[in-house]
C-alpha positions as CSV (number, residue, x, y, z in Angstrom):
1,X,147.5,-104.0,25.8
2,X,147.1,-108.0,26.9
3,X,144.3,-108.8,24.0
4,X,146.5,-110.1,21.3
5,X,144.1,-109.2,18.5
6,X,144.4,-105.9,16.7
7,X,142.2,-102.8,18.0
8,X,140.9,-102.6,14.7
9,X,139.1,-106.3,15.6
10,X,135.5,-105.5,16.4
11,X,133.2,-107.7,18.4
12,X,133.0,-110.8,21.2
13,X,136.2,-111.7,22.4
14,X,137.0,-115.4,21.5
15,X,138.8,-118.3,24.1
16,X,142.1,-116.9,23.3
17,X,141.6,-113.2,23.8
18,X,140.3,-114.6,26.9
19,X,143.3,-116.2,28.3
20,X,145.4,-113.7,27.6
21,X,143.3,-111.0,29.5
22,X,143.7,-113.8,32.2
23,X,147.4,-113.4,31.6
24,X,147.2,-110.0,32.1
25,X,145.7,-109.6,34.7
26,X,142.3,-107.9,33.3
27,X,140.6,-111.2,34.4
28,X,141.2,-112.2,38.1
29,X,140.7,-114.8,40.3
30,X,141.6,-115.4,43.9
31,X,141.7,-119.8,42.5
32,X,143.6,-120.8,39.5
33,X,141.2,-120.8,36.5
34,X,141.5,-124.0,34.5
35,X,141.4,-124.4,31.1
36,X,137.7,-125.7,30.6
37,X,136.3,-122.5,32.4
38,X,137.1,-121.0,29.2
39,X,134.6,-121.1,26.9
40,X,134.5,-120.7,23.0
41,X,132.6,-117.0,23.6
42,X,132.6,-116.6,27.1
43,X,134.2,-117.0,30.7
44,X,131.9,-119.6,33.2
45,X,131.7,-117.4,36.8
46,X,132.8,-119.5,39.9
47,X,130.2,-118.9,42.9
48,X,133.1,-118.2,46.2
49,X,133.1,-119.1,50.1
50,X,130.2,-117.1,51.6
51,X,126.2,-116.7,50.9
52,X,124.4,-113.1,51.9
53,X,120.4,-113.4,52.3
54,X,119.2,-110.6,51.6
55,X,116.2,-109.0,52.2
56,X,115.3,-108.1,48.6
57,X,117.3,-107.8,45.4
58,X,119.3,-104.5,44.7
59,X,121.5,-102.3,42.4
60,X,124.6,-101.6,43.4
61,X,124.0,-97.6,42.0
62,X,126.6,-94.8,41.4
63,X,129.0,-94.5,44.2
64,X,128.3,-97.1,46.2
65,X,129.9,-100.6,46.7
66,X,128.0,-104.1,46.7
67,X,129.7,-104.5,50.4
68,X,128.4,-101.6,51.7
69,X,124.8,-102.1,50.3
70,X,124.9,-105.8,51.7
71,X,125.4,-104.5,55.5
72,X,122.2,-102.4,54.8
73,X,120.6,-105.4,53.9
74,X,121.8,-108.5,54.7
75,X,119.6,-110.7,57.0
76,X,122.4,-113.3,57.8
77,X,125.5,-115.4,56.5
78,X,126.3,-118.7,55.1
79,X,129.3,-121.1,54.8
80,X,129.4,-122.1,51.5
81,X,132.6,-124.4,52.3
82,X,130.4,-127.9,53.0
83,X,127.7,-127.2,50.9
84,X,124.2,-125.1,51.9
85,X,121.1,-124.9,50.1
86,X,119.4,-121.7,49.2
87,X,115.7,-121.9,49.9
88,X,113.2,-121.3,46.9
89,X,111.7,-117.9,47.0
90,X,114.4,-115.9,48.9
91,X,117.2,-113.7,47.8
92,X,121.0,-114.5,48.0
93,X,123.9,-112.7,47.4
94,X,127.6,-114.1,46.8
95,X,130.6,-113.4,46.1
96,X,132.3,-114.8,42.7
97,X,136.0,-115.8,42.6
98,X,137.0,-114.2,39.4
99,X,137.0,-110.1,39.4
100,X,138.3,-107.6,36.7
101,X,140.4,-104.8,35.8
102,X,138.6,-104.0,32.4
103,X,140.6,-101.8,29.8
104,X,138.8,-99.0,28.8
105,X,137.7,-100.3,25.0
106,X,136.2,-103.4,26.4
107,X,132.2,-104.2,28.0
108,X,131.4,-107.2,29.4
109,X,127.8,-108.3,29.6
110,X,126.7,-111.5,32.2
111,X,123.8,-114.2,31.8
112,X,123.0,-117.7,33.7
113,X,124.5,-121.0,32.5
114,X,122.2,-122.9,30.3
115,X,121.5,-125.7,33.1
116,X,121.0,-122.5,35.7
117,X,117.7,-121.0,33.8
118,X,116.5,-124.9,32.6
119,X,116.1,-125.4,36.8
120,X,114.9,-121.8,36.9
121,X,116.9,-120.0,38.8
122,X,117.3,-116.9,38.4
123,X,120.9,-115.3,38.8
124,X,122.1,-112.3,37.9
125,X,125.6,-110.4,38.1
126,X,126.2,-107.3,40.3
127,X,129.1,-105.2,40.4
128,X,130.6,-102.3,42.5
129,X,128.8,-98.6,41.4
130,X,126.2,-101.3,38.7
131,X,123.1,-99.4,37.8
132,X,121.9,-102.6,36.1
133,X,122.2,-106.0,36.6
134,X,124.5,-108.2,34.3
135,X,126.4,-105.2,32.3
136,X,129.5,-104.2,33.2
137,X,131.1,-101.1,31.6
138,X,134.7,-100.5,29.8
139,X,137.5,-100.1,32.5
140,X,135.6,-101.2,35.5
141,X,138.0,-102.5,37.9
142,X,136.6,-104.6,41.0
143,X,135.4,-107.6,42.3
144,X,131.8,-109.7,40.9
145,X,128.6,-110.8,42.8
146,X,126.5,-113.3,42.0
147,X,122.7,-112.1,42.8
148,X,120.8,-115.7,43.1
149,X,117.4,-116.1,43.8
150,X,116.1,-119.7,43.0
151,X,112.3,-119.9,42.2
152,X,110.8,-123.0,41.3
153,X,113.5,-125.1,43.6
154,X,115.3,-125.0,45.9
155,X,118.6,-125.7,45.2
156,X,121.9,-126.6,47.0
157,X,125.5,-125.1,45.7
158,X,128.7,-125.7,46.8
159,X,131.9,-123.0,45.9
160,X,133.3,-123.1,42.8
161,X,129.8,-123.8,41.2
162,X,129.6,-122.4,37.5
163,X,126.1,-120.7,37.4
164,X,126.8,-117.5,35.8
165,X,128.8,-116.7,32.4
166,X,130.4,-113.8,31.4
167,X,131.2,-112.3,27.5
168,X,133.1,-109.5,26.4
169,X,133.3,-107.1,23.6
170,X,134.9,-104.8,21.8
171,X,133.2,-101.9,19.9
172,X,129.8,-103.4,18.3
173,X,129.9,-106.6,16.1
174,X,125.7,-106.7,15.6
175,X,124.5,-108.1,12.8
176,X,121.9,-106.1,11.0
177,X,118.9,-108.1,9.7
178,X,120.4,-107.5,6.0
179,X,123.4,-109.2,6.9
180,X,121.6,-112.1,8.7
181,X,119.3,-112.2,5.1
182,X,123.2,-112.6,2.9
183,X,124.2,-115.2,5.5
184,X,121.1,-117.4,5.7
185,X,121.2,-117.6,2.1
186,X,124.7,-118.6,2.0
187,X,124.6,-121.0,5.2
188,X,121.0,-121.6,6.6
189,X,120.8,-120.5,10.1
190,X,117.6,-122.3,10.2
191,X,116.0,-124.8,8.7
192,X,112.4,-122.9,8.4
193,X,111.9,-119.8,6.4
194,X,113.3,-117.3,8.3
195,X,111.8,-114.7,10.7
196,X,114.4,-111.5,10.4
197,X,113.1,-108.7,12.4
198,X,115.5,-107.1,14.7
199,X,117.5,-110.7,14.6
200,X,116.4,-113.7,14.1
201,X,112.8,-115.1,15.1
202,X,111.9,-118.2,16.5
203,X,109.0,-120.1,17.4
204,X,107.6,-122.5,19.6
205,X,107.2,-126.5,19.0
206,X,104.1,-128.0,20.4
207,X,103.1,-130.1,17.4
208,X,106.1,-132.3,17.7
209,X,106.1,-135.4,15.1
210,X,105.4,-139.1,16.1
211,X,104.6,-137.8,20.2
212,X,102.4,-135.4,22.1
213,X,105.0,-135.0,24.7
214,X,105.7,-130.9,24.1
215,X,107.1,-129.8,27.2
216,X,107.7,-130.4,31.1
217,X,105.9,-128.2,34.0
218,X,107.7,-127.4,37.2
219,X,106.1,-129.6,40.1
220,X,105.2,-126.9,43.0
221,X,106.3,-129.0,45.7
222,X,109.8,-131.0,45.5
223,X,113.2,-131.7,47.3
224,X,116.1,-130.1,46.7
225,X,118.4,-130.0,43.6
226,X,122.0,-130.9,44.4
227,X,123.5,-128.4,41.1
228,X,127.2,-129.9,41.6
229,X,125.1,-133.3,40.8
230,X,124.7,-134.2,37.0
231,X,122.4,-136.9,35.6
232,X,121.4,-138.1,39.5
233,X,117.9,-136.4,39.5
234,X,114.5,-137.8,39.0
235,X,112.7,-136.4,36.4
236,X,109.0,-137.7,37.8
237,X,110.4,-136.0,41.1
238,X,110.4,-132.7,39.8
239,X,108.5,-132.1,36.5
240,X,105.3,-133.4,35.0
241,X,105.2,-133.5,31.5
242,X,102.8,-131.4,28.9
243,X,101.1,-133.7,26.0
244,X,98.7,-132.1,23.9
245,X,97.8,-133.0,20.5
246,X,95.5,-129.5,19.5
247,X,98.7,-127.7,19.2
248,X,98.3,-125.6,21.9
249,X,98.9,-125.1,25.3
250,X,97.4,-122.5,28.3
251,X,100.3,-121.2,30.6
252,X,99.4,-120.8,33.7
253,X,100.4,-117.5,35.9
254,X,103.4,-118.3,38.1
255,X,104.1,-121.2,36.8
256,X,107.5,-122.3,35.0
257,X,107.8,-124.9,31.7
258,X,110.8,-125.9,29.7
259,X,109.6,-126.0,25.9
260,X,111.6,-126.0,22.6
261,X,111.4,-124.3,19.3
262,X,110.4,-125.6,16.5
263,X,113.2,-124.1,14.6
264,X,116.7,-125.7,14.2
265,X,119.1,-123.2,15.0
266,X,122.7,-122.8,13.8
267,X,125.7,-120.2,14.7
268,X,128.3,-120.5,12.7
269,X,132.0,-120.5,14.0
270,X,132.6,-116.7,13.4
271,X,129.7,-115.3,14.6
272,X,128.1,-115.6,18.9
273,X,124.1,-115.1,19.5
274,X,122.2,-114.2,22.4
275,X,118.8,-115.1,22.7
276,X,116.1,-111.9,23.8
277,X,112.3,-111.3,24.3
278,X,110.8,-110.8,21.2
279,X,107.6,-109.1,22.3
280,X,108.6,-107.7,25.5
281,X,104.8,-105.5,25.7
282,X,103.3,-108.2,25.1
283,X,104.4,-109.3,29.2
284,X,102.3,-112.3,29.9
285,X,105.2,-114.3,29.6
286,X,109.1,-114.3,29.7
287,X,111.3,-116.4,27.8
288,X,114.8,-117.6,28.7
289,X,116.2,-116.5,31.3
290,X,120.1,-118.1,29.5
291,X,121.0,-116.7,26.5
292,X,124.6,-116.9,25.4
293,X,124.6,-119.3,22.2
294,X,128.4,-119.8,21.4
295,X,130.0,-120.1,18.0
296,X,129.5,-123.5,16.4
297,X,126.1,-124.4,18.5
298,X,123.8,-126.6,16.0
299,X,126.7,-126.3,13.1
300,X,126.7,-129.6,11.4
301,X,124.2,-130.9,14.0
302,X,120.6,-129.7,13.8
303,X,119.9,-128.2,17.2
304,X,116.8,-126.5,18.6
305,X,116.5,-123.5,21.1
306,X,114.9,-124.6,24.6
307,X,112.0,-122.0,25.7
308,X,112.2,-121.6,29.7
309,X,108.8,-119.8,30.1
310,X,107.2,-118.0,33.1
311,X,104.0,-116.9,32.8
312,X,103.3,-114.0,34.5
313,X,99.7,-112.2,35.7
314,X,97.3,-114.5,33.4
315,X,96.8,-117.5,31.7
316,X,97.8,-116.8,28.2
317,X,97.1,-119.7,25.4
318,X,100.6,-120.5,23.6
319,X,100.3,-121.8,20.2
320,X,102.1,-123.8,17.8
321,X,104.5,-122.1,15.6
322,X,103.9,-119.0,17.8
323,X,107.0,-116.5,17.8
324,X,108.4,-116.4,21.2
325,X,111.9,-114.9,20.7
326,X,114.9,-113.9,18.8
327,X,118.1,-114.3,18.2
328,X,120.5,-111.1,17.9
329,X,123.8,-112.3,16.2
330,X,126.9,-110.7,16.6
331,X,130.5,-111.5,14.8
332,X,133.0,-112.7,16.3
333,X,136.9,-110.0,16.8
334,X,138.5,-113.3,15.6
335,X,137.7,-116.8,14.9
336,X,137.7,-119.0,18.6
337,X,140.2,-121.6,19.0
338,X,137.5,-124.3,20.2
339,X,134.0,-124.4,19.2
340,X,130.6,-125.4,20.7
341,X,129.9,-129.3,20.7
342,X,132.3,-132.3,20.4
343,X,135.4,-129.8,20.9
344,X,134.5,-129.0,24.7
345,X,132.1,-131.8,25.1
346,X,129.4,-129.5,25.1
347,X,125.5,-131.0,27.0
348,X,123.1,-129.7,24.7
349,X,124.8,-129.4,21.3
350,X,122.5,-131.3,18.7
351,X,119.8,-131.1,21.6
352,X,115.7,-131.5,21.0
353,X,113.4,-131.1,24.3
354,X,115.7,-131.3,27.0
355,X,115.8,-131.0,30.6
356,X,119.0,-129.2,32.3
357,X,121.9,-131.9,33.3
358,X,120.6,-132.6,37.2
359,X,118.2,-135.1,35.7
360,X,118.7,-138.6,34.8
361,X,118.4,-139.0,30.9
């Protein structure tokens, strides 16, 4: 066994257990992986040579292989090798550079890159015999697809673009809402009285002090975002911003916003978080479509939780300290070896409202 942490050692795999499954061959690549792929919780996903349109999104499902579901669908073929850009609206399908050989004690689970859902763009992973989208199970062995469909832009990728991250486990590291009560009275995880119900609640900001800037609204017609550009965009070019000084806002149906919480959030270094729906029946709206939060995000610098919302069939009115979400905590099988923020020179540690890292500051 290539994880040098003991079996007994529940929970996400830290940057260490990581490169040693790298070592070992239970992480593959057909490039080198260098060292700042590796993340404190996670493993960034490199996007390979060769874009599929597809026809629609798919599962994979029991039996079957991604490549033989893409010659029932694909429509045509792209070289990725110069550059191409995937059109907003339609469905793409690529091949990632890194694979696995999973042992048979350890899941892996897959979401977009923080600055993938802040352009909203959806991406998902698929794997050989998947009967959902981003979960892999204990001893799969095979390669990784990247299932991209861009919706408010259109986007233009190059290989070896990070969109996608993975995370991997061991057993079930979950923190019941009676440990999350012990810890936040220990160590604040936020700096609001806390919402514990199923994880951790959170809320939106749209009475922000000293401004009545709240939130940006995806512009419906644009140019194209270059994703392997950072801090080159135009903001004006591509969002129009949300004031409002009632504390409230009305979503409208189809249309995408980047908000923030109101609550500071903090994850300390032996614990990893993923962000979910909190009312899921609800469905007027979705909330973050990114939702890895990796040991040490906000500790020792207050940092809130940006909201990328869709609203879905009707216009639903979004109110101030409104609970949108929740974060589900999980421990850590051992203590990473760098954390979230100045050790990895992280974009959004200590972040407020924030756009993704395209746009000029």
């Amino acid at each position: 066994m290539s994880d040098p942490l003991p079996a007994s050692a529940q929970g996400v795999l830290p940057d260490h257990a990581l490169c040693a499954m790298i070592a070992a061959g239970e992480i593959t690549a057909s490039q080198p992986i260098p060292d700042g792929q590796v993340q404190p919780a996670s493993l960034d996903l490199r996007l390979g040579y060769t874009a599929y349109r597809v026809r629609a999104s798919f599962l994979t499902g029991n039996g079957n292989t991604v490549a033989k579901r893409l010659t029932e669908f694909t429509m045509h073929t792209m070289d990725l090798t110069h550059g191409a850009v995937l059109e907003k609206g339609c469905v793409y399908v690529i091949p990632l550079m890194e694979g696995l050989a999973l042992p048979g004690d350890i899941t892996a689970v897959c979401n977009a890159k923080s600055s993938t859902g802040r352009v909203d763009c959806l991406t998902r992973v698929i794997a050989d015999g998947g009967v959902e989208f981003d979960h892999i199970p204990a001893g799969y062995t095979g390669p990784l697809y990247a299932e991209i469909c861009p919706r408010s832009f259109s986007v233009k990728i190059e290989p070896g673009l990070r969109l996608n991250q993975i995370r991997f486990r061991r057993g079930h590291g979950v923190l019941s809402d009676d440990a999350l009560r012990i810890r936040h009275a220990n160590t604040p995880l936020v700096d609001q009285t806390p919402l514990i119900n199923n994880g951790l609640g959170f809320s939106v900001d749209l009475s922000p002090k000293g401004t009545t800037l709240v939130g940006y609204r995806a512009k419906p017609h644009t140019g194209v975002i270059n994703l392997s550009e950072i801090g080159t965009h135009k903001t004006a070019d591509f969002w129009e911003q949300l004031h409002t000084d009632q504390g409230r806002i009305i979503l409208d149906p189809g249309a995408f916003y980047i908000l923030v919480s109101r609550e500071a959030v903090t994850i300390p270094p032996d614990c990893a978080a993923e962000m979910a729906p909190y009312l899921a029946m609800v469905g007027e709206f979705r909330v973050h479509y990114a939702g890895f939060f990796d040991p040490g995000f906000g500790h020792g610098v207050p940092a809130r939780g940006v909201l990328e919302v869709r609203c879905h069939e009707a216009p639903f009115v979004l109110e101030h300290g409104q609970t949108v979400g929740r974060l589900v905590y999980e421990t850590m099988a051992a203590a990473p070896t760098h954390l979230y923020g100045s050790d990895i020179a992280s974009n959004y540690q200590g972040q407020g409202l924030k756009l993704s890292k395209h746009f000029k500051p």
